[in-house]
C-alpha positions as MATLAB code, in Angstrom:
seq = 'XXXXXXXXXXXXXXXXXXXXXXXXXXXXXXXXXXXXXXXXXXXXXXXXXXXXXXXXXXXXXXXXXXXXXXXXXXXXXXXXXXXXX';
ca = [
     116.711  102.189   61.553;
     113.154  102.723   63.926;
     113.849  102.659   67.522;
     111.995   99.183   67.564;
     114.182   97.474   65.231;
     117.207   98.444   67.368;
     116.193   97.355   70.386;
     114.563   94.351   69.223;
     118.146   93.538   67.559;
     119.878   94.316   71.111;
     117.632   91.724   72.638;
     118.398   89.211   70.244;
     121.943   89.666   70.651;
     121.763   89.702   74.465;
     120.117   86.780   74.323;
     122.188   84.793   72.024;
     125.299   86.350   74.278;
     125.274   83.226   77.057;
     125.674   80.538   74.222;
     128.555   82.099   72.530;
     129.948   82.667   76.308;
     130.584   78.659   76.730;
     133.342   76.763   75.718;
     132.229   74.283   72.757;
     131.960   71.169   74.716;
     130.405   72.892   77.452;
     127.816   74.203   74.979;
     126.925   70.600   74.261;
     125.705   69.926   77.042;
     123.742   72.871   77.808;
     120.440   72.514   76.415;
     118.203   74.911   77.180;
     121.122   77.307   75.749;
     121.382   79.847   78.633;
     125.135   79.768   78.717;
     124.969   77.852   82.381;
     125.137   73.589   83.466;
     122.276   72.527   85.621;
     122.934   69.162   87.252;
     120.453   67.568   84.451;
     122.383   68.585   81.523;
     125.463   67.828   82.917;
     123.801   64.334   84.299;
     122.152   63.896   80.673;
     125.786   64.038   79.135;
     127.719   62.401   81.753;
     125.664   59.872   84.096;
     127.919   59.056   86.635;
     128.082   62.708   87.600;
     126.278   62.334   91.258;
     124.313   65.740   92.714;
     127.368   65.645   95.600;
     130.072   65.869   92.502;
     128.194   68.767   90.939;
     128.068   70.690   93.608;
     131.657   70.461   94.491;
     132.289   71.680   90.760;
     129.781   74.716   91.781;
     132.393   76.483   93.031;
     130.363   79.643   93.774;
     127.003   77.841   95.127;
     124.934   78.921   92.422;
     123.893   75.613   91.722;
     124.401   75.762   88.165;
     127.962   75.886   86.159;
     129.082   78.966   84.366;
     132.460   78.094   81.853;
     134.821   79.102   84.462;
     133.434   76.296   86.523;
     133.314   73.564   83.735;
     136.856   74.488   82.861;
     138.252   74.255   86.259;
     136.307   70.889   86.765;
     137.828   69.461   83.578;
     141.143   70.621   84.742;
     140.876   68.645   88.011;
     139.522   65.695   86.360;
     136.106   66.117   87.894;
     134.372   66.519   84.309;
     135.321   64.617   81.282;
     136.639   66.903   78.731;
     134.792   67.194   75.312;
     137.253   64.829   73.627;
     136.965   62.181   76.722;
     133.097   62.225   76.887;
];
């Protein structure tokens, strides 16, 4: 294999990494596909969701939800779970 070909195959992989990273339902929702919620996708999918609600599932202030995040919010009944939605 050229050098070019491998690296361009790392890069794909990299960036098809974040996708594979969320759970299925939480995939769903994201869609721009970079593996994280921003308060549109998740409002897109689930209305009622209100800015103050999102961030309180943002548990580390990013202000965008990583898996851990929409797990733990699904667990405390914050998020609809992809069967519920």
């Amino acid at each position: 294999m050229t050098k070019t070909f491998k690296m361009s195959t790392i890069a794909l992989a990299a960036f098809c990494v974040p996708a594979f990273a969320m759970s299925a339902g939480a995939a769903e929702v994201d869609a721009n596909g970079d593996g994280i919620l921003s308060v549109a996708e998740v409002q897109a999918v689930y209305p009622d969701v209100t800015a103050e609600q999102f961030s309180a599932m943002d548990l580390n202030a990013d202000g965008a939800l990583d898996d851990a995040e929409v797990q733990a919010a699904q667990e405390a009944g914050m998020m609809p779970a992809p069967s519920e939605g």
